[in-house]
Structure formats: C-alpha cells, structure tokens
Backbone as CSV, one residue per row, in Angstrom:
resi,resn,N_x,N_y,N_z,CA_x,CA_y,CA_z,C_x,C_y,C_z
1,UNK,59.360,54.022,74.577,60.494,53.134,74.732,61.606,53.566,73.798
2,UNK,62.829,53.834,74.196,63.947,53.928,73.158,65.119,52.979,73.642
3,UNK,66.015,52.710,72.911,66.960,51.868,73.388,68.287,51.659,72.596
4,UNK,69.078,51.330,73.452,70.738,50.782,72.787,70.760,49.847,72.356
5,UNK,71.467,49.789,70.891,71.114,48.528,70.300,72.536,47.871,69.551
6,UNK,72.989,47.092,70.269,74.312,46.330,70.136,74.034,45.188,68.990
7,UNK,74.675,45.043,68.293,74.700,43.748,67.628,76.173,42.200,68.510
8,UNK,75.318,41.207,67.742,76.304,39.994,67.992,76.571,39.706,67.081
9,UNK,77.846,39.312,66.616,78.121,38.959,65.081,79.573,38.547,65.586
10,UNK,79.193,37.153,65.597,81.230,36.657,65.928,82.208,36.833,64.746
11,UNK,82.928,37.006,65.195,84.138,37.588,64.161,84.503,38.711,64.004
12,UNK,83.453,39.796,64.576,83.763,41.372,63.896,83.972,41.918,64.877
13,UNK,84.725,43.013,64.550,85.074,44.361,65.732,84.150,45.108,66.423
14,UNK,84.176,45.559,66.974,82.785,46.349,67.798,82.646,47.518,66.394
15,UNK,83.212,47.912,66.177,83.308,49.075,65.254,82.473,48.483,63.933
16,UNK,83.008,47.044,63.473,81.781,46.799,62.557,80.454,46.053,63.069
17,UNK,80.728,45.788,64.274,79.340,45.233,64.673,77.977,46.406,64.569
18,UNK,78.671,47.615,64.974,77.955,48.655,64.877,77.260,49.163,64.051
19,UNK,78.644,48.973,62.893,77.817,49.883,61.273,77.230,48.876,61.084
20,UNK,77.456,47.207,61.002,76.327,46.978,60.160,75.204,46.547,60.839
21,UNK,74.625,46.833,62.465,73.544,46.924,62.940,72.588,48.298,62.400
22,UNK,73.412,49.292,62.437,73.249,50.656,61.933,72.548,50.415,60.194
23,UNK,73.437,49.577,59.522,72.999,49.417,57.975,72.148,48.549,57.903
24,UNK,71.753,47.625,58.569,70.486,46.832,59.017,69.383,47.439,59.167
25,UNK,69.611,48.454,60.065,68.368,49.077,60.602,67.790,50.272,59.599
26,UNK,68.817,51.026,59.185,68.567,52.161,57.934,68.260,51.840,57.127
27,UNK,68.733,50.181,56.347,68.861,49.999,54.888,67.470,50.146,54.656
28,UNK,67.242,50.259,53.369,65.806,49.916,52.285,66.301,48.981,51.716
29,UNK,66.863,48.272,51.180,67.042,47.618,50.258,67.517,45.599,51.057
30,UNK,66.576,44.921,50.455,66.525,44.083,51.275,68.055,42.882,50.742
31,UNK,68.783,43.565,49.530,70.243,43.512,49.170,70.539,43.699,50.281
32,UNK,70.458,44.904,50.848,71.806,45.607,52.261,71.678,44.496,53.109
33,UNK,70.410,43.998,53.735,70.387,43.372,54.811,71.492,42.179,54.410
34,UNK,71.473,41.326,53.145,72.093,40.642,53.212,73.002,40.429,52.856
35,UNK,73.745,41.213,53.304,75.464,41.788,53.312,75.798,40.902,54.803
36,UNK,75.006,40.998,55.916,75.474,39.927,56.736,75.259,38.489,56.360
37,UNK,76.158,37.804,56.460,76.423,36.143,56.039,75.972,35.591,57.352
38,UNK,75.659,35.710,58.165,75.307,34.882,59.453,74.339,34.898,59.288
39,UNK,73.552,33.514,59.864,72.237,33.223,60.393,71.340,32.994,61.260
40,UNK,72.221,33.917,62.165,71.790,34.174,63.722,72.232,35.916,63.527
41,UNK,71.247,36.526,64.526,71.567,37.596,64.781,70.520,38.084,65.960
42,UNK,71.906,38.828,66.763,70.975,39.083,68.300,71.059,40.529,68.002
43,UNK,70.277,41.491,68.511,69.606,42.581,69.062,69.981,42.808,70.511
44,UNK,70.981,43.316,71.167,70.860,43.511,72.982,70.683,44.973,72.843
45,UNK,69.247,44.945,73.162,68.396,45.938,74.283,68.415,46.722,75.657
46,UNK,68.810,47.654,75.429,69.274,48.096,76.620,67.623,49.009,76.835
47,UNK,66.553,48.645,77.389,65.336,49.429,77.719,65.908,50.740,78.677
48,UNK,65.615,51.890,77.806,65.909,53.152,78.913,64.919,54.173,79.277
49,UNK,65.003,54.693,80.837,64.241,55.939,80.972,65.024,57.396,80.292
50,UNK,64.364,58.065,80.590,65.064,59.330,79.721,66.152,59.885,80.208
51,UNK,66.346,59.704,81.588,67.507,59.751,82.253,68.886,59.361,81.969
52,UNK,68.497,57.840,81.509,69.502,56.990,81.449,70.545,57.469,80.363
53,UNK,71.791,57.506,80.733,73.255,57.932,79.878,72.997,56.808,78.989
54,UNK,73.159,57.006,77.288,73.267,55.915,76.293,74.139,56.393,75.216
55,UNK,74.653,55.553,74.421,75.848,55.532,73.332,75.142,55.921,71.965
56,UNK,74.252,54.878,71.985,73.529,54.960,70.670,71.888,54.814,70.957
57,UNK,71.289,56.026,70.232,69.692,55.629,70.356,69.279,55.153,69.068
58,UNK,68.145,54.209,69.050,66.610,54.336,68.072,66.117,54.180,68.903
59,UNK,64.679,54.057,68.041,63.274,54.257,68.677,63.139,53.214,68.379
60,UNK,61.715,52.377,69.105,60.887,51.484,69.178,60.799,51.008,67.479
61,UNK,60.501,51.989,66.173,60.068,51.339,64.821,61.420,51.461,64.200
62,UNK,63.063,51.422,64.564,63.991,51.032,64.058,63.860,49.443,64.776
63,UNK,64.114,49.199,65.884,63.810,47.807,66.289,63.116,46.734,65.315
64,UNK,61.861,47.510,65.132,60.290,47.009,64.320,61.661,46.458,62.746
65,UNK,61.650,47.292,62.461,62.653,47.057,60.788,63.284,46.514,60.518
66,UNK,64.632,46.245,61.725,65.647,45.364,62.550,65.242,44.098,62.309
67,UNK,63.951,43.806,63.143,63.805,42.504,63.184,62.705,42.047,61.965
68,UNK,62.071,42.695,61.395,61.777,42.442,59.906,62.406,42.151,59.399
69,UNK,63.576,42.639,58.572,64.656,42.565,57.425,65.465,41.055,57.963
70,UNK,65.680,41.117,59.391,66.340,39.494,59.581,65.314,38.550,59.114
71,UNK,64.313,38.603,59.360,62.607,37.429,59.500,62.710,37.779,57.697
72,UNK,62.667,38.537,57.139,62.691,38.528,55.405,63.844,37.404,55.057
73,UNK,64.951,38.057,55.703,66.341,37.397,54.804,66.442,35.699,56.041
74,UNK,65.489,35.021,56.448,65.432,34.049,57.160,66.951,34.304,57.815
75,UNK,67.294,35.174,58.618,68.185,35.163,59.185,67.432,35.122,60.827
76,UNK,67.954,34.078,62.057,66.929,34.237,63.182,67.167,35.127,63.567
77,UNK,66.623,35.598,64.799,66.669,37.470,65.215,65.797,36.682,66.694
78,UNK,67.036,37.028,67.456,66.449,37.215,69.243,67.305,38.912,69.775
79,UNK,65.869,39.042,70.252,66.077,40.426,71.227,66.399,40.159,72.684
80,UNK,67.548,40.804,73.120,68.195,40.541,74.192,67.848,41.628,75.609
81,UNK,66.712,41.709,75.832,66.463,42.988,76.953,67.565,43.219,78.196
82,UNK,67.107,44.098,78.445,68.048,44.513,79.735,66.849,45.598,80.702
83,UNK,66.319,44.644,81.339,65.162,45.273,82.348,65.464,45.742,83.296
84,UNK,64.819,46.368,84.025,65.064,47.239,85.308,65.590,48.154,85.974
85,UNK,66.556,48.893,84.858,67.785,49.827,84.694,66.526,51.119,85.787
86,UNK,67.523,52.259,85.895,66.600,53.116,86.705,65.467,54.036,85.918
87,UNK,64.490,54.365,86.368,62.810,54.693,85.850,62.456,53.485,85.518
88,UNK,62.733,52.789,85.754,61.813,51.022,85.143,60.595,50.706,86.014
89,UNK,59.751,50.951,85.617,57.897,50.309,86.727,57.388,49.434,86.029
90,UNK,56.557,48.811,86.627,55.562,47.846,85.809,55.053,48.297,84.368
91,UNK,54.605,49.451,84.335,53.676,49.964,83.713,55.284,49.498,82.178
92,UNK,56.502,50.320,82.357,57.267,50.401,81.188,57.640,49.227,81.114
93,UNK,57.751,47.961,82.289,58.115,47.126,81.809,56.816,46.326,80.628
94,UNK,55.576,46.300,81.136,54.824,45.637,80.460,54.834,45.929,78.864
95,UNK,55.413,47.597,78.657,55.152,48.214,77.487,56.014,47.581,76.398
96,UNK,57.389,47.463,76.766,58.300,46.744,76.280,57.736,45.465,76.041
97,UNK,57.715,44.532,76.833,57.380,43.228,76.706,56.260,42.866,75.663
98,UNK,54.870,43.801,75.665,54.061,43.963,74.689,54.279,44.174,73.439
99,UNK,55.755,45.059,73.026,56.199,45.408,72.222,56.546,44.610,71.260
100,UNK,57.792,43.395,72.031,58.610,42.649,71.608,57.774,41.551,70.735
101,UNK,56.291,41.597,71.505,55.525,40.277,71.260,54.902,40.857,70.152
102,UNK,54.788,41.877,69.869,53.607,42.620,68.310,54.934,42.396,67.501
103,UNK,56.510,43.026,67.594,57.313,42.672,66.271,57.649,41.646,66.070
104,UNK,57.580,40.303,66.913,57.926,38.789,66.823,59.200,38.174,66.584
105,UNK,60.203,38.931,67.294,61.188,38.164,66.921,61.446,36.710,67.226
106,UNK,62.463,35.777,66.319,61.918,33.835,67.172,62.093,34.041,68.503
107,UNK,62.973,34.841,68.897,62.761,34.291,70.752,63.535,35.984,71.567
108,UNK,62.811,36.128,72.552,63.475,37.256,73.022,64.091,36.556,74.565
109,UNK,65.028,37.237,75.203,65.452,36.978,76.658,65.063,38.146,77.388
110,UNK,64.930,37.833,78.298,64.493,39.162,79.699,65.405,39.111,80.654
111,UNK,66.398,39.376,80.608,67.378,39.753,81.604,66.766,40.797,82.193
112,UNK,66.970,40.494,83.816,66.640,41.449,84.956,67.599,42.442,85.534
113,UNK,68.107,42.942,85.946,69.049,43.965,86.379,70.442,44.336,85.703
114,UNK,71.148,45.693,85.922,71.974,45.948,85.211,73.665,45.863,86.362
115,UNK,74.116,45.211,85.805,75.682,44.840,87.270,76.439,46.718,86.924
116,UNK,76.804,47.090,88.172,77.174,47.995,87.901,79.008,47.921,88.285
117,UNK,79.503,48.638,87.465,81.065,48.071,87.377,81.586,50.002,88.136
118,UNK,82.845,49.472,88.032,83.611,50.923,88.550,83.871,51.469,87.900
119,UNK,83.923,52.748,87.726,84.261,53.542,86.512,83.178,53.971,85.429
120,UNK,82.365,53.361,85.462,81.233,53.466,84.321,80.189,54.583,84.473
121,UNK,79.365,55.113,84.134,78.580,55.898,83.499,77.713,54.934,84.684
122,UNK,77.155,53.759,84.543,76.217,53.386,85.112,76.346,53.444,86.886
123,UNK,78.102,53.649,87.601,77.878,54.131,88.734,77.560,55.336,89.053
124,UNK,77.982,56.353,88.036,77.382,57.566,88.393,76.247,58.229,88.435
125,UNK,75.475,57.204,87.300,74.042,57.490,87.484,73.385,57.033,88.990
126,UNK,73.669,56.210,89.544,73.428,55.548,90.479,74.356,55.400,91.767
127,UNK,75.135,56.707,91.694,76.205,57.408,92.961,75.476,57.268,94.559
128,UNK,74.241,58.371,94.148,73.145,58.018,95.541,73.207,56.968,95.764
129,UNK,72.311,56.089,95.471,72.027,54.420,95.819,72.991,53.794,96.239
130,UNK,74.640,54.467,95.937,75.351,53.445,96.356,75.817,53.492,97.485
131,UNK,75.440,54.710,97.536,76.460,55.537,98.783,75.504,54.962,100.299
132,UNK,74.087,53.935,100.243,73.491,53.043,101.023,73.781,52.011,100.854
133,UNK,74.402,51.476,101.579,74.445,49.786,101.407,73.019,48.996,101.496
134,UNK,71.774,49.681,101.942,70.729,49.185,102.332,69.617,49.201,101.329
135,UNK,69.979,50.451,100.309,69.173,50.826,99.510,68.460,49.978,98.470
136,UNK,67.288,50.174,98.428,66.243,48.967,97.842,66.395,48.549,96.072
137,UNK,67.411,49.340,95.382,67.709,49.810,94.012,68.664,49.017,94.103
138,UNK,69.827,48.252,95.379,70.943,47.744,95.080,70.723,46.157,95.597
139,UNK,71.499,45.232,94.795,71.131,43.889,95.148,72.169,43.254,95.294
140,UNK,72.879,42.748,95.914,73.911,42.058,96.197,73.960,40.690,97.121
141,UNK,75.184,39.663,96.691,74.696,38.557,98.049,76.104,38.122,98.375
142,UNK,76.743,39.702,98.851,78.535,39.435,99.770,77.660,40.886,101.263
143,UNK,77.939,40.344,102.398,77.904,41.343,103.316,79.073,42.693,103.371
144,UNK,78.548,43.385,104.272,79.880,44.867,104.649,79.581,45.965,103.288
145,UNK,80.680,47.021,103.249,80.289,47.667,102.548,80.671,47.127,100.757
146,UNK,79.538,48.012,100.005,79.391,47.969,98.760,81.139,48.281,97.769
147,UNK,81.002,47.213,97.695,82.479,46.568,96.808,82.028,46.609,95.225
148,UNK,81.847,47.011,94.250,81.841,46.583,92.771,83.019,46.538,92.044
149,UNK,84.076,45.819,92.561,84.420,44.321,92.039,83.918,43.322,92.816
150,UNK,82.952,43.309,93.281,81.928,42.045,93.607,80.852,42.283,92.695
151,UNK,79.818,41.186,92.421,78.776,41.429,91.599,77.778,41.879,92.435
152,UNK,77.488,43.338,91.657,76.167,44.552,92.349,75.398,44.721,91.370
153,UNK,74.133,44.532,91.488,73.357,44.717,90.780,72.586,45.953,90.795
154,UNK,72.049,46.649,89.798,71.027,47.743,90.306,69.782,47.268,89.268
155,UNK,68.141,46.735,90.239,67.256,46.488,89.637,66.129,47.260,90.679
156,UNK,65.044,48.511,89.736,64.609,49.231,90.008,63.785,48.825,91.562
157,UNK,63.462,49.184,92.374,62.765,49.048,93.592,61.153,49.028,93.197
158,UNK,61.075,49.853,92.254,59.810,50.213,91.475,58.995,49.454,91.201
159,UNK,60.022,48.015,90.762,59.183,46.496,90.488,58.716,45.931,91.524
160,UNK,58.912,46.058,92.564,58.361,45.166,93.803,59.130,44.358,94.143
161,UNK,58.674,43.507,95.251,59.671,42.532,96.099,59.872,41.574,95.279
162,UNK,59.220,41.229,94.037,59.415,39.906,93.594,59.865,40.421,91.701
163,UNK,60.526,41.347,91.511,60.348,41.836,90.292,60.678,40.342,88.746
164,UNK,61.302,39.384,89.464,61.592,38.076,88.195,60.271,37.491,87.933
165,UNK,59.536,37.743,89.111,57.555,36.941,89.209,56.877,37.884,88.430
166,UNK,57.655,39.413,88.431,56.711,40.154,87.496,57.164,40.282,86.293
167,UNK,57.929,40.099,85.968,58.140,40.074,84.406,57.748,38.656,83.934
168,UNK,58.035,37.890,84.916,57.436,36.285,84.357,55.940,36.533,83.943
169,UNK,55.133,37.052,85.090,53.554,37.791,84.437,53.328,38.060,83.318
170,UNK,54.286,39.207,83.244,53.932,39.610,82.090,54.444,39.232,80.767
171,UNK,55.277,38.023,80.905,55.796,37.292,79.868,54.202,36.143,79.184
172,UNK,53.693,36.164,80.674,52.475,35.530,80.328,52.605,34.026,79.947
173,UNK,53.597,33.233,79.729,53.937,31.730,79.119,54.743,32.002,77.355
174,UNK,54.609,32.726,77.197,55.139,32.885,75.949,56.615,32.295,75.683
175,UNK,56.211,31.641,74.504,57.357,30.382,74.733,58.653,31.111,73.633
176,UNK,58.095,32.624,73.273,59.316,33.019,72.419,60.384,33.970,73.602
177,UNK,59.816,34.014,74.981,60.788,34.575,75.600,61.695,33.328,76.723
178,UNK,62.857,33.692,76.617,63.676,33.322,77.894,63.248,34.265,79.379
179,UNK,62.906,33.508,80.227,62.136,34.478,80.747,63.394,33.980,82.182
180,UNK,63.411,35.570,83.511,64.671,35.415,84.045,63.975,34.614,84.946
181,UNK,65.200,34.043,85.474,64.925,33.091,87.050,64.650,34.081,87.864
182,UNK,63.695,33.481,88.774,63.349,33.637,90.449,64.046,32.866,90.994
183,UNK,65.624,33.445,91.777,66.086,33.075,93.153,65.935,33.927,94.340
184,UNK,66.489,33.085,95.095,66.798,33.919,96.671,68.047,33.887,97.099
185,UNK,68.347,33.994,97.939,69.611,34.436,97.680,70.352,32.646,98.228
186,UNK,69.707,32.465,98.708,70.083,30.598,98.896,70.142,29.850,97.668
187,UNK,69.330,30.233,96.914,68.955,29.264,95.632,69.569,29.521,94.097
188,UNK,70.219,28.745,93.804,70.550,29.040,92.341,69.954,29.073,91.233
189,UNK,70.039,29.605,90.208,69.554,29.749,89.284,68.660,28.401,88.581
190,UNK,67.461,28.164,88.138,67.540,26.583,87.810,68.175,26.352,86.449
191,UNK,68.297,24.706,86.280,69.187,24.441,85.539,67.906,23.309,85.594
192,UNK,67.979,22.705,83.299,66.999,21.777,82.899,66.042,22.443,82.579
193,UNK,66.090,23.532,82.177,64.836,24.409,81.663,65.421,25.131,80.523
194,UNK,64.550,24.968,79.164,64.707,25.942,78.370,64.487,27.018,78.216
195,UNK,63.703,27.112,78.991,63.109,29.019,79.288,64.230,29.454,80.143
196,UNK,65.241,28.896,80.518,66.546,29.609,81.500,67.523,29.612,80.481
197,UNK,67.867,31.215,79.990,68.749,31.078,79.079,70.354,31.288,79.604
198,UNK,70.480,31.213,81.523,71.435,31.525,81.871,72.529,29.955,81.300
199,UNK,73.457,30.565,80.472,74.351,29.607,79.968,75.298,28.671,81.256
200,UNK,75.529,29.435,82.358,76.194,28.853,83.010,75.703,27.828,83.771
201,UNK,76.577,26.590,83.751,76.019,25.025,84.546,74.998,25.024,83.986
202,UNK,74.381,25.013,82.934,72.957,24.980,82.082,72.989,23.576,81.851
203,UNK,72.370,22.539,82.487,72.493,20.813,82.469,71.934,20.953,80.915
204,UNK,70.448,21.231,80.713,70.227,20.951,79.259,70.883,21.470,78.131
205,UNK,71.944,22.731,78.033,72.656,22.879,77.353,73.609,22.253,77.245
206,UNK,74.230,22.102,78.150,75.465,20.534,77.956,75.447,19.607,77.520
207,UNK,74.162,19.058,77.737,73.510,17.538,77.162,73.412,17.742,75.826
208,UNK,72.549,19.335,75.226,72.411,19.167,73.981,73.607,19.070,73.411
209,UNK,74.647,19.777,74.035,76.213,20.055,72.601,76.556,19.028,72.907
210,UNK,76.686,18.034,74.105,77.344,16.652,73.895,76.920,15.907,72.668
211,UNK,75.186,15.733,73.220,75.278,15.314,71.732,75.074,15.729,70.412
212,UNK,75.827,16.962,70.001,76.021,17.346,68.813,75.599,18.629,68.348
213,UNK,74.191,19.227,69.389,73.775,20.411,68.980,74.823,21.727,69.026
214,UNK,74.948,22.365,67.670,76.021,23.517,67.398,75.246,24.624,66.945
215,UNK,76.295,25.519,67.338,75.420,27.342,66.966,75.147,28.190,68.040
216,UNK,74.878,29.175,68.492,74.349,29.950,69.131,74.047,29.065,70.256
217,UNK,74.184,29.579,71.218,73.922,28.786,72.860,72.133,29.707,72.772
218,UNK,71.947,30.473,72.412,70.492,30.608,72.808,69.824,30.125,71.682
219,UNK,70.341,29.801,70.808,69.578,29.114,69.114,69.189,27.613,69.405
220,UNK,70.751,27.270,70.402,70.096,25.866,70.487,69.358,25.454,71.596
221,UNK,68.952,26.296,72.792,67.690,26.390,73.032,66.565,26.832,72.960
222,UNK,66.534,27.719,71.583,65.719,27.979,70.727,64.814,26.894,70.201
223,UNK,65.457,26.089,69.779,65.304,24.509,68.752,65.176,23.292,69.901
224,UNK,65.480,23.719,71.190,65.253,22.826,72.195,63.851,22.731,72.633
225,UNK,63.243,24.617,72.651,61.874,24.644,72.858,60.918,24.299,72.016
226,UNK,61.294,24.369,70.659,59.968,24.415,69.531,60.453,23.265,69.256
227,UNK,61.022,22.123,69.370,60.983,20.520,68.813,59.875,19.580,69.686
C-alpha cells in the first residue's frame, strides 16, 4: 500500500498544509508534532496501484507515525480513504482496511470512487474507459454521452456489482469507520446515521449543530457515535 497524503488544517495554505504534514510525519521529536495548535487533524488517503499518477508518496509506516504522534499529542487523527481508484480488488481493498484498523486512528472514512474532472491527470489515466460510455470502471446517473462537468465517477469494476456492500464487509461493524452508502441510482444517500459521513442534507448533523455541537463535521459525528 502507498499513498497521498494531504493534510486538513483550516487556516493554512496548501503549501503549509503540506510541510507540516511532511514535519509530522518525519519529525522525531514529539516537540515538532506539537507545533500544530489544532485538535483535529485529518489524513486524506489517496490508496494507490503502482500505476496510479501521485504528487506526494509515503509508505504504509509513515502513515503508522502520522497517526501515532497525533494519538501522543491527544490531537484526534481520522484517516480519510479514497477507495477504488484503478488496480483496486478486494484483495487491496481488504489490505488497507486491515491496515487502518492495526494503526487505530479515532475514526477512519471509506469513501468509494474517485470523480474524474477535465483536465486532470486522473482523465488521462482513465482516457480508455472513457472513451465507452458503457464501460464497467465508469459510473454515472445523467444519460448520452460522457460529460465531466457532470459528476463521473471512476470505481474499479474489480470490486463487483455491489462494491459499497464490499467494503461495508470488510469494514466488518467497526464503529471507528464511516463506512460509504449503498445506493442505486433511485435512492439517496441515507441520512440519520452516524456511520454516513456524507455531510450533505445529513438530518443528524443538523440536529447536532442546532443544538450546539461545534468542530469538525466528522468530529462531531465522531462524539455522536461513541456517546
């Protein structure tokens, strides 16, 4: 497993979000880590095959360190996956998921497919596939030909017909992941579940900030699940 590893840190530039994910992950000194003042900190995971075009790599035991040094300096630490990108099978998804659960961060999300935009690195990897409107790698729910300025998804074929039922599997109940919805293309996302970390029309997220819950939209259903 190797992967892209973005930080969240409101307030800062991409440019320092970077170094100090970068000085997070390098530091020794458990001083460095706490040079960040926040007490949330996300990890987005970009899971890749070897194929896959990426910006920035570590390996699997920079992750491991990552989310140590936050769990030392009680800073929370959720890992943000990004499943199904192309080479994704059962076999790598389970590996990941196994992964996440041996370094423990408080809560990870499993986002399922990657939207592919125009212009990007991620259509060209995926030029073939597009050039089928039919093709089993592309997911969309507008008819005619393949438009991305519409939302297109590319989630591996590799997973099977039901790939949100298989990562739910292999999430196993584990109450530290956000685990993705199973729709169809009729059905929306559900809403009233804390294991749905999709923010949008999220009924139980609304309810909580009405009445008062603040911070991180996935922190405070973080604290929604473990109360």
């Amino acid at each position: 497993m190797k992967a892209v590893l973005h930080s969240s840190l409101g307030g800062t530039s991409l440019t320092n979000q970077v170094s100090q994910i970068q000085m997070l992950i390098h530091s020794q000194s458990l001083a460095m880590a706490k040079y960040l003042t926040q007490t949330l900190f996300v990890l987005n995971i970009q899971v890749k095959h070897p194929n896959t075009l990426v910006t920035l790599q570590h390996n699997k035991e920079d992750l491991a360190a990552a989310v140590k040094l936050c769990r030392q300096n009680k800073i929370a630490v959720m890992i943000d996956l990004l499943l199904g990108g192309p080479g994704e099978t059962p076999q790598t998804a389970r590996e990941t998921i196994d992964y996440i659960k041996k370094i423990n961060p408080d809560c990870a999300g499993a986002a399922l497919g990657i939207r592919v935009y125009p212009g990007t690195a991620m259509e060209q990897i995926v030029a073939e596939e597009l050039r089928n409107p039919t093709n089993g790698n592309i997911h969309r729910k507008y008819s005619g030909p393949i438009n991305l300025l519409k939302p297109t998804f590319y989630i591996s074929e590799a997973l099977g017909e039901h790939p949100a039922e298989l990562v739910r599997d292999l999430i196993a109940g584990d109450r530290r992941f956000f685990e993705p919805a199973v729709e169809t293309f009729d059905q929306a996302t559900e809403n009233g579940d804390a294991a749905n970390y999709n923010y949008n029309e999220n009924l139980l997220l609304t309810e909580a900030i009405r009445e008062g819950a603040r911070g991180a939209y996935w922190d405070i259903l973080r604290r929604l699940r473990n109360r």
